[in-house]
C-alpha positions in Angstrom: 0.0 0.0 0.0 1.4 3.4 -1.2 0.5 6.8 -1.3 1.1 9.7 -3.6 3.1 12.9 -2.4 3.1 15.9 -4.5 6.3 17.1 -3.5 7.9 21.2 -4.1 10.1 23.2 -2.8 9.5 26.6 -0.7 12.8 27.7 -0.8 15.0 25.9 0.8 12.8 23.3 2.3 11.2 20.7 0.3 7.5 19.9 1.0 5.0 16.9 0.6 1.8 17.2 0.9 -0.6 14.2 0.6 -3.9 14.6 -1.7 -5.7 12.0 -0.5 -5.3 12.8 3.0 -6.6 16.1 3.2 -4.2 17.9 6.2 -1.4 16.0 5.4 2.0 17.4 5.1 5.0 17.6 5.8 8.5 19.5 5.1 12.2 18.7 5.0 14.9 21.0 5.9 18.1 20.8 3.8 20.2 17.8 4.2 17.1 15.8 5.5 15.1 13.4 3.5 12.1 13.8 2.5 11.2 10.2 2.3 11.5 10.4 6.0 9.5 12.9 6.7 6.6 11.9 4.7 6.7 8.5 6.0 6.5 9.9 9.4 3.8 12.0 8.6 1.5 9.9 6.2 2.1 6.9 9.2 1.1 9.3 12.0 -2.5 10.6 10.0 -3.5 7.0 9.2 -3.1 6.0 13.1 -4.7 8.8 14.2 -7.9 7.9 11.5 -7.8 4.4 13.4 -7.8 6.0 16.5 -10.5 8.3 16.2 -12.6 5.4 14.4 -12.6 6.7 11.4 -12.2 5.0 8.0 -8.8 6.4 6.0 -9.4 7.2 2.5 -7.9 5.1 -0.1 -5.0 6.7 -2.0 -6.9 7.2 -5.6 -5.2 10.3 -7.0 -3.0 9.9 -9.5 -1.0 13.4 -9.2 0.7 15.2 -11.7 4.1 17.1 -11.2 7.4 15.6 -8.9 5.4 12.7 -6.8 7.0 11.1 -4.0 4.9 7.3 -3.4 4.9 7.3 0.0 4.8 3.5 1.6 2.6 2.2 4.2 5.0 0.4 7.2 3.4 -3.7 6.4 2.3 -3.3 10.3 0.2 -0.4 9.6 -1.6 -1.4 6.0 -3.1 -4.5 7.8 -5.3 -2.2 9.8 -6.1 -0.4 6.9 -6.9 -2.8 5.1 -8.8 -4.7 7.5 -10.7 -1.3 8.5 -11.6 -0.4 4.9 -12.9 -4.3 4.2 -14.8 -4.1 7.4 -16.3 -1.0 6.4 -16.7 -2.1 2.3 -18.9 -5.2 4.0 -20.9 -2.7 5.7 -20.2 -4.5 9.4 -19.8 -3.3 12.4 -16.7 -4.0 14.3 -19.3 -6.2 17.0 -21.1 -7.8 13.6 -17.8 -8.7 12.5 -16.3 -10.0 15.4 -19.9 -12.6 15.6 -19.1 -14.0 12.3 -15.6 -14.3 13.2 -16.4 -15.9 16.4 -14.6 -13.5 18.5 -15.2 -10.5 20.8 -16.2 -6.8 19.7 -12.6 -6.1 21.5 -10.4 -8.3 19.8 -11.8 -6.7 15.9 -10.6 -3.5 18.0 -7.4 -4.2 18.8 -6.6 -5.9 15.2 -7.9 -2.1 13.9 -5.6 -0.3 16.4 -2.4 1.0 15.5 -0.5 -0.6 18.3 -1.7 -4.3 17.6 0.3 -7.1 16.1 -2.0 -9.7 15.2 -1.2 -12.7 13.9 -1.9 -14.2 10.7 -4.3 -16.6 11.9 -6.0 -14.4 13.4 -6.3 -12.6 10.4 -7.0 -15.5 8.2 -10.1 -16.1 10.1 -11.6 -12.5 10.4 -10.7 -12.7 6.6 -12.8 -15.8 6.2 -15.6 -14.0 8.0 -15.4 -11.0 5.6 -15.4 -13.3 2.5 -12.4 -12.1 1.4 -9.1 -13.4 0.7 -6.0 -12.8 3.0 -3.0 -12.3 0.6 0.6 -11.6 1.8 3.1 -10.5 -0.6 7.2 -10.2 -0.7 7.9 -7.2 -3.0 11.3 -6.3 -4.4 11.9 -2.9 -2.4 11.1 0.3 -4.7 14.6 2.6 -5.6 14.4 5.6 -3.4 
């Protein structure tokens, strides 16, 4: 999971800003990266959407000019993913976690940015969203 970063410079900082994520920015001073920085920031606004309960947009826009494509930590995409196929099957996290056979809490803590569930875990509130749980190794991207 990746996200676009329209990214300028203001002089002798270089900004990001994130158009799917309205509020989203970020800035590096010189000699700092960029990368970095937006990582940071893009990872901090998605946690706090968890947080707060609310469903993160999915990155869509395809931006013209410099973009940066920002990637989502593996940790932190499982959440969102899980939190946008929850939502997609119209459930509730306690309508869920019935189908799933497990409590209202534990569909919580899989959607909270501090959890570390495992994959069976995973496999079986999968199973209870009909979908399929798919886990990928990806050569890394050239920065």
């Amino acid at each position: 999971m990746r996200y676009p970063a329209i990214v300028t410079k203001e002089g002798r900082f270089t900004l990001a800003a994130f158009p799917d994520c309205p509020g989203c920015a970020t800035q590096a001073d010189p000699g700092e990266s960029i990368l970095d920085q937006a990582t940071d920031a893009l990872t901090g606004w998605l946690e706090a959407h968890l947080v707060t309960g609310e469903v993160p947009p999915r990155p869509r826009t395809r931006p013209k000019g410099k973009v940066l494509w920002v990637e989502v930590p593996a940790t932190l995409a499982v959440k969102v993913s899980l939190r946008w196929a929850r939502t997609d099957a119209g459930l509730t996290q306690r309508e869920l976690a019935k189908r799933a056979g497990v409590t209202q809490q534990a569909i919580a803590k899989l959607e909270h940015p501090d959890a570390n569930p495992g994959v069976e875990t995973l496999e079986k509130v999968a199973r209870a969203l009909g979908v399929r749980l798919s886990i990928d190794f990806l050569p890394m991207h050239a920065a």
